[in-house]
C-alpha positions, 0 to 999 in steps of 0.5 A: 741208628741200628745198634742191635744184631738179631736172627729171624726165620728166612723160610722154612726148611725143606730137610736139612735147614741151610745158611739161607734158612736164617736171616740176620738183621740190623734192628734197633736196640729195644726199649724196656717197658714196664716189668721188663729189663733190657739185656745183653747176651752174654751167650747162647744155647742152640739146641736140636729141639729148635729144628722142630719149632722151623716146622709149620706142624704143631709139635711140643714146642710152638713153631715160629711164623716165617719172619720170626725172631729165633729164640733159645735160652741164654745167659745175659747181662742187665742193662736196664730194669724198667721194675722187672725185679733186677738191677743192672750188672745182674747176670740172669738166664731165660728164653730169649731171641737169637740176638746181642740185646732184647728185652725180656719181662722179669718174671721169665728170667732167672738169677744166674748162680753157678757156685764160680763155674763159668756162667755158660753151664747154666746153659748146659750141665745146671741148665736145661739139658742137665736138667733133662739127663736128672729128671729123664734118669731118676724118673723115668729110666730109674737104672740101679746097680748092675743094670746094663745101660745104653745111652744113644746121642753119649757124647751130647750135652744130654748123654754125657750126664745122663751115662755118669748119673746111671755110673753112679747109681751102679749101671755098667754104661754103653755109649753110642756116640758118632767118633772115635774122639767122643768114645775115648772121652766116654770110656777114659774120662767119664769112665763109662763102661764101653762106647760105640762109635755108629758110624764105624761100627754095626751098634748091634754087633757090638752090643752083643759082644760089650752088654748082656742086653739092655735094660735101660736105654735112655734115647737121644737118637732114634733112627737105625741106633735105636733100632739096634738096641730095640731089639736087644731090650731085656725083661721088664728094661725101661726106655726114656724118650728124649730126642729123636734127632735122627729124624728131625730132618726128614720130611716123611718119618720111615717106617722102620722096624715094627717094635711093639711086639718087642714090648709084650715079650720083654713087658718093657716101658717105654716113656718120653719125658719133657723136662718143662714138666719138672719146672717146680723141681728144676732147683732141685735138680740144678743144686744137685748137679751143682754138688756133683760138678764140684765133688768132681763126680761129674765132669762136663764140656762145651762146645763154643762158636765165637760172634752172634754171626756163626749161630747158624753154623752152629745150629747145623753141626749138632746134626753133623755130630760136631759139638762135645757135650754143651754146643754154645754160642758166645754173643758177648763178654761180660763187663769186666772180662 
C-alpha cells in the first residue's frame, strides 16, 4: 500500500512552468540500504534556480529527465539509519526529493543546529541562500564604508541578507524589490537606506534622485533592472552575479542593451558567484550569520505554504514576487510538536 506522496517532472515547460509542469504521485514509502537513513520531510525549500534544472540545456545545475523526481534542499527528520551515521529523531538537512519520506545516503546529510531558531532557517538565513548573500558579499561585491550599494531581487531570501550585511560594513543600501509592503520592510525594518518599488517606479529615475552612482550592485534580477543600474555603475564599482530570474522563463534571452562598453569607462568588475564553490567554508558562514540573527543585527522572514501538495504553487509565485525573504514548504511537523 502507498504511503508516500512525491513530485516528478510531468514535462518540460515552455516559458512560464504551469501546474501541469508537475506530477504528484502515491509511491511507496522506500527502504533504506546500507549507508543510507530513511527520513521524513519536515520542510522544503523551493528556489528559482530549480527552474533552469526543468530546462533539457546544460546549465550549472544538471537538469532533470522528464519523469524525474524534483529535488531541493530540506530539513527532516530520521526515521531509520541503516549505518548512515545518525540515529533516529536526528534532525538533519540535505538535498532531497520533493516528497514527505525518501532515503538519502548519510554522507550527504548534515546535522541541523540553529542555536534554538526554528529548524526551517537552515534552509534560508543559516542555509543556502544565507550562505550565497555572505560568500556573494565579502567575495566578490566586498562593499565597505560609504559605497553606495544597490541590491536587486531586495526582499528575497538572498537580497534581504545581502543589503544588511553591506549596512554593517558602512554601505548606504538601495533595494529594488516588486511592492510597496517589500520596500517598507526594506527601509523600516531592515533599515536600508532607500528601496525602489520596479513595478511602480522608473528604477533609473530613481536612482538618480536616491544614489550618487553605484558602486557595488549585488544582482538577483537581471532584465531591465539591471539595465537601469548598468548604466549608472561608478568607477572601478563591482558587480556580484548571482540570479538572473528575470529571464529564467524566456525562451530565447533578449538582447538588451550592450553593456561592455560600460566596463572600460568605469573599469568595473563584473563576477558571478556559485555558493557551492565555498562548501569547505559553508560553517564559517553559517556560524556567522548565526551570531548575527541572535545579536539582532540581522533580522530575517519566511515565506510559508502549509502541505506537500501546494509545492508547486509555491514554486511559481517566486516568479510573481509573492514570498518575503524564505519561500518554504512546510511538509510536516516534527515529533512532539
Amino acid at each position: 500500500m502507498s504511503d508516500n506522496r512525491r513530485f516528478h517532472l510531468a514535462k518540460r515547460p515552455e516559458g512560464v512552468p504551469s501546474a501541469d509542469t508537475f506530477d504528484l504521485r502515491e509511491v511507496d514509502r522506500p527502504e533504506p540500504a546500507p549507508g543510507e537513513a530513511l527520513v521524513r520531510v519536515l520542510s522544503l525549500s523551493v528556489d528559482p534556480y530549480m527552474r533552469d534544472r526543468m530546462r533539457a540545456g546544460e546549465s550549472y545545475a544538471q537538469p532533470w529527465a522528464v519523469g524525474d523526481p524534483l529535488r531541493g534542499g530540506a530539513v527532516c527528520e530520521v526515521v531509520e539509519s541503516n549505518g548512515a551515521g545518525f540515529e533516529p529523531g536526528d534532525t538533519v538537512v540535505g538535498e532531497l526529493p520533493w516528497a514527505e519520506y525518501a532515503t538519502v545516503d548519510g554522507s550527504d546529510l548534515t546535522p541541523v543546529d540553529t542555536g534554538g531558531l526554528p529548524v526551517s532557517t537552515a534552509l534560508g538565513v543559516l542555509g543556502m541562500p544565507g550562505r550565497t548573500a555572505y560568500f556573494g558579499t565579502r567575495e566578490v561585491a566586498e562593499p565597505k564604508a560609504d559605497d553606495w550599494m544597490v541590491v536587486s531581487g531586495a526582499a528575497g531570501a538572498v537580497g534581504s541578507v545581502v543589503g544588511q550585511l553591506g549596512e554593517l560594513q558602512g554601505a548606504d543600501v538601495v533595494g529594488i524589490a516588486g511592492s510597496d509592503e517589500k520596500c517598507d520592510w526594506l527601509t523600516e525594518e531592515l533599515g536600508f537606506t532607500a528601496a525602489i518599488n520596479y513595478k511602480g517606479e522608473d528604477v533609473g529615475a530613481r536612482l538618480d534622485e536616491v544614489a550618487d552612482g553605484v558602486d557595488v550592485y549585488y544582482d538577483n534580477v537581471g532584465g531591465p533592472v539591471t539595465d537601469a543600474v548598468w548604466g549608472r555603475l561608478n568607477v572601478d564599482a563591482r558587480v556580484a552575479i548571482c540570479g538572473q530570474i528575470a529571464l529564467y522563463n524566456a525562451e530565447e534571452l533578449p538582447t538588451g542593451p550592450r553593456k561592455l562598453s560600460t566596463l572600460i569607462e568605469t573599469r568595473a568588475r563584473v563576477e558571478g558567484l556559485l555558493v557551492r564553490d565555498f562548501a569547505p567554508r559553508f560553517r564559517e558562514a553559517t556560524e556567522h550569520l548565526g551570531e548575527l540573527v541572535a545579536a539582532g543585527d540581522l533580522q530575517y522572514r519566511e515565506t510559508v505554504t502549509e502541505g506537500l501538495e501546494n509545492a508547486p504553487e509555491a514554486f511559481l509565485g517566486l516568479f510573481e514576487g509573492e514570498n518575503v525573504g524564505k519561500q518554504v514548504v512546510k511538509v510536516a511537523d516534527a515529533d512532539g510538536e
